[in-house]
C-alpha positions in Angstrom: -76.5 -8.5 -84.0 -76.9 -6.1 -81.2 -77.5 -2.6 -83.2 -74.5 -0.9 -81.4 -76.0 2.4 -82.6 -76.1 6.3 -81.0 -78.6 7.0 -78.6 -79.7 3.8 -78.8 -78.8 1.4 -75.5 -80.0 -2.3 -75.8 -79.3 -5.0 -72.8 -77.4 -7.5 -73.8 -78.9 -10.2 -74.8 -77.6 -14.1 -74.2 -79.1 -17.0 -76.0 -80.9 -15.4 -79.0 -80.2 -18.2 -80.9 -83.2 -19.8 -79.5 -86.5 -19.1 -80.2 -88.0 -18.6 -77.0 -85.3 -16.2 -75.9 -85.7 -14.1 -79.5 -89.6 -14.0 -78.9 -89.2 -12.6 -75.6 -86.8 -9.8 -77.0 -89.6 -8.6 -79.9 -88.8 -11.7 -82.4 -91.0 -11.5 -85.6 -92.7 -8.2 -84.3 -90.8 -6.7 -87.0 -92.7 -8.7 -89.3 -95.9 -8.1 -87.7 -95.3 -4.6 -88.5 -94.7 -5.1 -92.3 -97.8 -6.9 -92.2 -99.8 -3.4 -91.8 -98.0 -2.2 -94.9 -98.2 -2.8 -98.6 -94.9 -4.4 -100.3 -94.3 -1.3 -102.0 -94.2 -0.1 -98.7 -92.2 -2.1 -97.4 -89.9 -1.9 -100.5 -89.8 1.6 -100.6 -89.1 1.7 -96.6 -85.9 -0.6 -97.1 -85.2 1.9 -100.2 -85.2 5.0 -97.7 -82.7 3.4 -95.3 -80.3 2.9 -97.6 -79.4 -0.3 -96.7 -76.4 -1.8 -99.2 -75.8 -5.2 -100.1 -73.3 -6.6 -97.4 -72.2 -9.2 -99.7 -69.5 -7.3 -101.5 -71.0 -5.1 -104.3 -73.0 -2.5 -101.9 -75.9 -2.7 -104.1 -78.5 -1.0 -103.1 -81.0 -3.1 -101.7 -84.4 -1.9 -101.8 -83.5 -0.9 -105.6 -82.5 -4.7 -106.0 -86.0 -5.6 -104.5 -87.7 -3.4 -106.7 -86.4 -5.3 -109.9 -88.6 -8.0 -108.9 -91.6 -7.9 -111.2 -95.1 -7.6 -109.8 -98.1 -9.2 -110.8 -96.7 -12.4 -112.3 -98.1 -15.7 -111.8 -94.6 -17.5 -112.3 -93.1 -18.6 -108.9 -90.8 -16.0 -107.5 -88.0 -17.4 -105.4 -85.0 -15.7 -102.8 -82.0 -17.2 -103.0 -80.3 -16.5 -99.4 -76.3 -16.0 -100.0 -74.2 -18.0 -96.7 -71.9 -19.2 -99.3 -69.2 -17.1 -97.2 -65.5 -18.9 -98.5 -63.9 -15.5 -99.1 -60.8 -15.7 -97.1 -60.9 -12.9 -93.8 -64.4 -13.2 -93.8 -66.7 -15.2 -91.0 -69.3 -12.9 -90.1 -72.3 -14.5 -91.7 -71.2 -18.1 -89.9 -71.5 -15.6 -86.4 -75.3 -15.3 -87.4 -76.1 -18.5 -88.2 -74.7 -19.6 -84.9 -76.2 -16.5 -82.4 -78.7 -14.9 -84.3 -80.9 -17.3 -86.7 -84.2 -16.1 -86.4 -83.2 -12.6 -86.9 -82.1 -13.7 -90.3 -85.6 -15.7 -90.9 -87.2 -13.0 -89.9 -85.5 -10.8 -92.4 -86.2 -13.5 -95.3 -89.9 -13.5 -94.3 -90.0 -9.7 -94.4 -88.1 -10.2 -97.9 -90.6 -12.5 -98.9 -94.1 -10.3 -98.2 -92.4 -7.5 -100.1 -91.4 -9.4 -103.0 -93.9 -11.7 -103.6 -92.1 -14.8 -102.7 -93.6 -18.6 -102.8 -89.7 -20.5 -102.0 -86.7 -19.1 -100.2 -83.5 -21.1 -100.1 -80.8 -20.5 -97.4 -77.3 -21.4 -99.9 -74.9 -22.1 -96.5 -71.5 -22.8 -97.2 -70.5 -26.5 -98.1 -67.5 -26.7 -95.3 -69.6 -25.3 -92.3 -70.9 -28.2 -91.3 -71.8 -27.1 -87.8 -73.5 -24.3 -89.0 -75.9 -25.6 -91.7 -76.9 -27.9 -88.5 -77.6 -25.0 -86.4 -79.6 -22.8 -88.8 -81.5 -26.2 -89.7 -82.5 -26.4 -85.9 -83.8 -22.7 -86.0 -85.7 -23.0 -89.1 -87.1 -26.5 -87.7 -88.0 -24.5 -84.8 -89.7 -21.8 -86.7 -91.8 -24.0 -88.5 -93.2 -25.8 -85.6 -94.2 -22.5 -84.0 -95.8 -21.7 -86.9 -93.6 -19.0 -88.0 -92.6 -20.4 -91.2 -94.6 -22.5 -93.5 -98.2 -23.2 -94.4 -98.9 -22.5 -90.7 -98.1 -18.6 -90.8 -101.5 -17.8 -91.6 -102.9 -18.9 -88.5 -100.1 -17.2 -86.6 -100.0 -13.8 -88.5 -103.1 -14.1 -90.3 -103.5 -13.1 -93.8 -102.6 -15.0 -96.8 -99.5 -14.7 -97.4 -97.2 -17.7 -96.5 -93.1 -19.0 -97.1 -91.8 -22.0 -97.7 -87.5 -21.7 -96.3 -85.2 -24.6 -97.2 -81.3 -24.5 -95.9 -79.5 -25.9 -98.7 -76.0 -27.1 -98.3 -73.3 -25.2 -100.9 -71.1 -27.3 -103.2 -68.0 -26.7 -101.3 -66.4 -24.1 -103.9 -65.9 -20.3 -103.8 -67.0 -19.8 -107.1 -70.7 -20.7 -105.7 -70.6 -17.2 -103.9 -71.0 -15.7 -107.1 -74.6 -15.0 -107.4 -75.6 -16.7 -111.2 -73.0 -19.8 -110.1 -74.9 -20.4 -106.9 -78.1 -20.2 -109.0 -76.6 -23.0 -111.0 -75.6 -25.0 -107.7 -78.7 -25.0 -106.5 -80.2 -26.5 -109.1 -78.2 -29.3 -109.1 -75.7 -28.1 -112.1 -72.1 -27.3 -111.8 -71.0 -23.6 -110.2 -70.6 -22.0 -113.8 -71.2 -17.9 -114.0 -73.6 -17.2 -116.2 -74.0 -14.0 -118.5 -76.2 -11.2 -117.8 -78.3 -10.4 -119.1 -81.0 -11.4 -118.3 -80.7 -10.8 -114.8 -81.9 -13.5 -112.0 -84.9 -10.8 -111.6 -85.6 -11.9 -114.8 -84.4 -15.0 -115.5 -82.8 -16.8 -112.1 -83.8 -20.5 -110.8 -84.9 -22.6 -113.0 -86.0 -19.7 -115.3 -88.4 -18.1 -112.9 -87.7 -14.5 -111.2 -85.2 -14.5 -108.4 -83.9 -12.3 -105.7 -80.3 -13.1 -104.3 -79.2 -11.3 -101.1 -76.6 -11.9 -98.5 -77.2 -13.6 -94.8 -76.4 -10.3 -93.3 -78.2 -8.0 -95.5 -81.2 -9.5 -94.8 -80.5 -10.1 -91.1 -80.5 -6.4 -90.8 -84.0 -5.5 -92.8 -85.7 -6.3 -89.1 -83.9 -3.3 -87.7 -84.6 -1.0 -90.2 -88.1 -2.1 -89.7 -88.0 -1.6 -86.0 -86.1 1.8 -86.1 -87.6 3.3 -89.3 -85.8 4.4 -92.2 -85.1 7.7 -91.1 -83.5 6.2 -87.6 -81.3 3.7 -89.4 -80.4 6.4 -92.3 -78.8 8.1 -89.7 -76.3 5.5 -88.0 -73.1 5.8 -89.5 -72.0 7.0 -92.9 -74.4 9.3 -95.1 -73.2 7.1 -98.4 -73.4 4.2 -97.0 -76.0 3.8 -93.8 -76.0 1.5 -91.3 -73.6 -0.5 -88.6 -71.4 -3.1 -90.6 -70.3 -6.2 -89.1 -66.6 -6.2 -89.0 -64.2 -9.0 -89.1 -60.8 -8.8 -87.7 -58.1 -11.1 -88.2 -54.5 -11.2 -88.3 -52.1 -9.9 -86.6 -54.3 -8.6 -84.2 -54.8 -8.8 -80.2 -58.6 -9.4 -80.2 -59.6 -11.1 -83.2 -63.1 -11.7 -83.8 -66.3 -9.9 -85.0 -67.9 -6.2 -84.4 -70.5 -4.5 -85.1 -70.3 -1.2 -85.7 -71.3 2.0 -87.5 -69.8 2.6 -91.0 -68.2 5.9 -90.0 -65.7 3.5 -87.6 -62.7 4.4 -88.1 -59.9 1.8 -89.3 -57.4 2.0 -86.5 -60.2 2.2 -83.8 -60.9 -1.0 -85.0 -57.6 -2.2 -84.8 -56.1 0.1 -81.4 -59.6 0.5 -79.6 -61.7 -2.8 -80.5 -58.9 -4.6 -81.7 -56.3 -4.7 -78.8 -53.6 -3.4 -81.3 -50.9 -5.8 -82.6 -48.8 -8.0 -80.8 -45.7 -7.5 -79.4 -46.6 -3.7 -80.2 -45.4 -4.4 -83.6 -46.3 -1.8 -86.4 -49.0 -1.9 -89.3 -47.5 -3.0 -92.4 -50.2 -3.9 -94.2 -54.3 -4.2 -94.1 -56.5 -5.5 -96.5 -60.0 -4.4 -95.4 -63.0 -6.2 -97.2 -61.6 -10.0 -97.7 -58.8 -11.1 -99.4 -59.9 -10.1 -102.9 -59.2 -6.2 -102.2 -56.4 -4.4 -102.7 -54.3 -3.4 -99.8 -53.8 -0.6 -97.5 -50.1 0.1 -96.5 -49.7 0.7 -92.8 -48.4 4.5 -93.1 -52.1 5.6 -95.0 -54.1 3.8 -92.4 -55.3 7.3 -90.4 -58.1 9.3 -90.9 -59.4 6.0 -93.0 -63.3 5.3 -92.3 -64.4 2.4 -92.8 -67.5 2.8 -95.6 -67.4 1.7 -99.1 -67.5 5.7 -100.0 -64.4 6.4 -98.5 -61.9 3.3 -99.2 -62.9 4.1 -102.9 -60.2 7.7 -102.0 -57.4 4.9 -101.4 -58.2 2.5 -104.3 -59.7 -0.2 -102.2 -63.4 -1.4 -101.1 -65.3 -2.5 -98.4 -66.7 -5.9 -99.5 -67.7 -8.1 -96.8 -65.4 -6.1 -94.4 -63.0 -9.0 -93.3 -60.3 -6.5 -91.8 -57.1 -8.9 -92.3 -54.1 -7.2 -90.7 -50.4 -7.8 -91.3 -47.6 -6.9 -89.0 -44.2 -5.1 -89.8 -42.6 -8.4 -90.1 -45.0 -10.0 -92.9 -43.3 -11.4 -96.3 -45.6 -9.4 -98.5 -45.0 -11.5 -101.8 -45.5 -14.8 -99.8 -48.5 -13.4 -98.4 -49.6 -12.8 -102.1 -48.5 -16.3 -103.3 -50.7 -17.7 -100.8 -53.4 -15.3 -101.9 -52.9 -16.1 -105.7 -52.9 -20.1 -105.1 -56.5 -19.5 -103.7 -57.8 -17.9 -106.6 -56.1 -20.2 -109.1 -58.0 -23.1 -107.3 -61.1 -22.0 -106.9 -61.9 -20.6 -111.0 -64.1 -22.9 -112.5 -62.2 -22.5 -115.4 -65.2 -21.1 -117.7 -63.3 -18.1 -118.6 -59.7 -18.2 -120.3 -58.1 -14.8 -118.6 -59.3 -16.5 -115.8 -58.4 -20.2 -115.8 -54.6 -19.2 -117.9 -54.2 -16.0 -115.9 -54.3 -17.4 -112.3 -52.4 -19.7 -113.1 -49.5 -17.1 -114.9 -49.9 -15.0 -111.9 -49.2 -18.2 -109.6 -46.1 -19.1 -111.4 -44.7 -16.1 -111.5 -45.2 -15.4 -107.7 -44.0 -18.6 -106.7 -40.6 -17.6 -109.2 -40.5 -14.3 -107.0 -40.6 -15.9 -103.6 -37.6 -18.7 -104.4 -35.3 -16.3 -105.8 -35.8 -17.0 -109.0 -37.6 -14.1 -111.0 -36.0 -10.9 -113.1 -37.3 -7.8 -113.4 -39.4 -8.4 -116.6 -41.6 -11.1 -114.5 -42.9 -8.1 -112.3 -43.7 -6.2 -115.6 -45.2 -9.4 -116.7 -47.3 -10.0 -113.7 -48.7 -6.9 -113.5 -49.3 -7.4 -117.5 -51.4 -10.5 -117.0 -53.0 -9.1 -114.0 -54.7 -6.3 -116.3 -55.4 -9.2 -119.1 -57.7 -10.4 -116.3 -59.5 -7.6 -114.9 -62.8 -7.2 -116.7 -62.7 -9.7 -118.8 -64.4 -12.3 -117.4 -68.3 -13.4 -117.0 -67.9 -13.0 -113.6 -66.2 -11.3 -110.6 -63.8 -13.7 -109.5 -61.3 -12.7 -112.6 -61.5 -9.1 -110.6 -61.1 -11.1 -106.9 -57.5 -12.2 -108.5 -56.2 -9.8 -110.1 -56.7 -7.0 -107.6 -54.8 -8.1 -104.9 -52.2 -8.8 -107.5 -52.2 -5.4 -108.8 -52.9 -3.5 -105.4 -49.8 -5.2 -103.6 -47.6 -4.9 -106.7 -48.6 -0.6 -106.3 -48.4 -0.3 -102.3 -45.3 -2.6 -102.1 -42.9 -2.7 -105.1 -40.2 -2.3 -103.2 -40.5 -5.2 -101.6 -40.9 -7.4 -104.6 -38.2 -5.5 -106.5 -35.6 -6.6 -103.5 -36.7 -10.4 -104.5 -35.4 -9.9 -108.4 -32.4 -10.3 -110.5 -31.9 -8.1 -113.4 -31.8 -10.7 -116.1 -32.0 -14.5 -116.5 -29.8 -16.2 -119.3 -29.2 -19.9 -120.2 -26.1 -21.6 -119.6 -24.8 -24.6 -120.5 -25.5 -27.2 -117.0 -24.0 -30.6 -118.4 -23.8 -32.9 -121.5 -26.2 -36.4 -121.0 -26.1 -39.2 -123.5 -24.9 -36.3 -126.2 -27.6 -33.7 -125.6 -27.5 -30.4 -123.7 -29.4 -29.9 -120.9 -29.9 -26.0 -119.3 -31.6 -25.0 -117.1 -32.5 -21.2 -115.9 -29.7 -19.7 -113.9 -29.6 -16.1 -112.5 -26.5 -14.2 -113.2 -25.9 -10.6 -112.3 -26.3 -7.9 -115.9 
C-alpha cells in the first residue's frame, strides 16, 4: 500500500514484502509510536480517523475496538479476516503478497490497544501461494523479534503477541465473521446468532475482535499521519484511500489505491484504460458480486464512498469494481452470479438454502427460453422472502444482485419471456400421458 494521498509524495518502493526492505522504509515505527500511548489512546486515535471496516459493512473501527472489554482476565483474541472468496474481489491476496508486514504491524498495533494474548490470520482456503507467503513474513518477524515472546526485548515493555496464519476451510460462508469463528475452531462454517456478540462471546467463548486484512493494514498509516491527516484524505463520511479492484471488461485490470472521493469512471477511463474495443458501459457492479448494479448511463458524477453509492441503491463493500461491456447477457451474467450463492449457503437458514436454489431455477428457466412472465414476478417474490431473514448476511449477498439487476435491467429479462406456459398433450407411453411444459404464445 503506497498511501497515494494529497500533498503527500512517497518513492516508490520495490520489495516491501521483505523485512529488511520494510525496516529500512520505517517498518514497525508505527508501532513504536503506539508504544508511548495508552490503548485508549490508541483506540480513540483510530476512532478520530475514521477509519471503516474494509471488509464490507464499513463499521466503524475504532468503535468496534472499543467493544472489547477492559480489565478482564479471560484471554482476548483478533481474529484477522483474509477469507476473501467474494467474487471481483483480490485486494487482500495483493497484501499478503507485497505488503505483509504492514499488515503485522497493524495486528500488533491492534493487539496493544485491545489487550490481545492470540491473533489468528483466517487466509483463504484456495490461496495456497499466499498463505505460504504471509507464513514466510510472519516466520520472519518472529525471528527478528518482532512478534512473539521476544517483542519485549525488542520494544521493551510487557506487552507481547502471539500471530498464527490459519488456513480457511475453503467456503465463502467462512467470510462471514461468527462462521469463521466456528472454522477456526475446528467446527463447521455455521453463522451464529447475535447476540452475544464475538466482543462478548467469540472463540471458544472468550472476547474476540474480527477485522479485515486491509483494515488493519491501514491502522499503521493512520498512526504515522495522525488522525487528523488521514481524516482528511478523501471522503468526509467515509475517510481514507480504499483499495480498488477492477475487473471486467476493462483495459487495465488490477488493483488501486486511491482516495474515497475517486470518482467511478476515473477509475475506469483514467486508471482503468477504458473498455475494449471502445465498447460502452453497460453495466458495473462496484463492491463484489453481492451488490446491486449500476447501469452504465448513471455511472457520472458517481464517487466511489459507501456514503454516496447508498444515493443509487448500491454499496461499497470490498470495492471489487466488476465492469460489463455493452455486449454482456445481463441474465446469464446473473445465472452465473446466483449459482455462486446457491453453492456456497451452508444451508442453516431455510430462505436461504430453498431460496437460492428457487432463484437458480428460475434464472436458468429465463436464460433457455423457457420462463413466462409470472417467473419474473416470482423471482423477485422469493428474492424479498430472502432478504433479512436469515442469521447471517449471505441471504442479503443473494438476493440483492437478484433484485438490483431485476430493477436496472428488466427490459432485458422481459425480452427473454413468454406470456404464459400451458401443458399439452406430448405422446401416449404404455397407456399413460406424458406432458411436458411447452411455450405457446396468449
Amino acid at each position: 500500500m503506497n498511501y497515494t494521498v494529497p500533498h503527500l509524495v512517497l518513492p516508490k518502493i520495490e520489495r516491501l514484502h521483505e523485512l529488511d526492505v520494510y525496516l529500512a522504509n520505517g517498518g514497525y515505527q508505527a508501532y513504536r509510536k503506539v508504544l508511548e500511548l495508552s490503548p485508549e489512546q490508541v483506540i480513540e486515535e483510530v476512532k478520530r480517523s475514521g477509519l471503516r471496516g474494509r471488509g464490507g459493512a464499513c463499521f466503524p473501527t475504532g468503535l468496534k475496538w472499543s467493544f472489547m472489554p477492559k480489565g478482564s482476565d479471560k484471554p482476548k483474541y483478533l481474529a484477522v479476516n483474509g477469507d476473501e472468496s467474494e467474487p471481483g474481489s483480490f485486494k487482500d491476496r495483493q497484501i499478503f503478497e507485497f505488503n505483509p508486514h504492514q499488515l503485522i504491524e497493524g495486528i500488533l498495533i491492534a493487539g496493544y490497544a485491545m489487550g490481545i494474548t492470540k491473533a489468528f490470520i483466517y487466509i483463504r482456503g484456495e490461496y495456497h501461494k499466499w498463505i505460504r507467503l504471509m507464513e514466510r513474513a510472519l516466520a520472519d518477524a518472529y525471528a527478528r523479534g518482532l512478534v512473539g515472546p521476544k517483542m519485549t526485548e525488542t520494544f521493551g515493555g510487557s506487552y507481547w503477541l502471539d500471530i498464527v496464519v490459519h488456513k480457511g476451510a475453503g467456503a465463502y460462508i467462512c467470510g462471514e465473521e461468527t462462521a469463521l469463528m466456528s472454522s477456526l475452531e475446528g467446527d463447521r462454517g455455521y453463522p451464529r446468532f447475535k447476540p452475544p456478540f464475538p466482543a462478548q462471546k467469540g472463540l471458544w467463548g472468550m472476547p474476540t475482535t474480527i477485522n479485515n486484512v486491509e483494515t488493519l493494514a491501514t491502522v499503521p498509516a493512520i498512526i504515522t499521519l495522525g488522525a487528523e491527516r488521514y481524516a482528511s484524505i478523501g471522503a468526509a463520511g467515509h475517510p481514507g484511500t480504499l483499495l480498488y479492484g477492477l475487473s471486467g471488461h476493462i483495459n487495465k485490470p488490477g488493483i488501486y489505491e486511491l482516495p474515497t472521493d475517486t470518482l467511478l469512471v476515473d477509475l475506469i477511463y483514467k486508471y482503468g484504460g477504458g473498455i475494449p474495443g471502445g465498447k460502452k458501459v453497460k453495466a458495473v457492479i462496484p463492491g463484489g458480486s453481492s451488490m446491486p448494479p449500476l447501469r452504465g448511463d448513471e455511472i457520472d458524477g458517481v464517487v466511489m464512498n459507501n456514503e454516496d453509492l447508498k444515493k443509487y441503491g448500491t454499496y461499497i463493500g470490498t470495492a471489487g469494481i466488476i465492469v460489463m461491456d455493452e455486449d454482456t447477457d445481463i441474465p446469464r451474467v446473473l445465472l452465473r452470479i446466483t449459482r455462486f450463492y446457491h453453492h456456497e449457503s451452508c444451508g442453516q437458514c431455510t430462505p436461504c438454502r430453498e431460496g437460492c436454489g428457487w432463484m437458480e431455477k428460475i434464472l436458468r428457466r429465463i436464460v433457455d427460453g423457457d420462463a413466462t412472465t409470472e417467473d419474473l414476478d416470482l423471482l423477485m417474490s422469493v428474492a424479498g422472502q430472502i432478504e433479512g431473514n436469515t442469521i447471517c448476511a449471505l441471504g442479503d449477498a443473494a438476493a440483492w444482485p437478484v433484485q438490483g439487476f431485476l430493477r436496472k435491467f428488466w427490459d432485458e429479462f422481459a425480452a427473454r419471456v413468454k406470456p404464459r406456459r400451458t401443458f399439452v398433450p406430448l405422446n401416449v407411453v404404455h397407456g399413460r400421458r406424458a406432458t411436458r411444459a411447452t411455450l405457446l404464445p396468449s
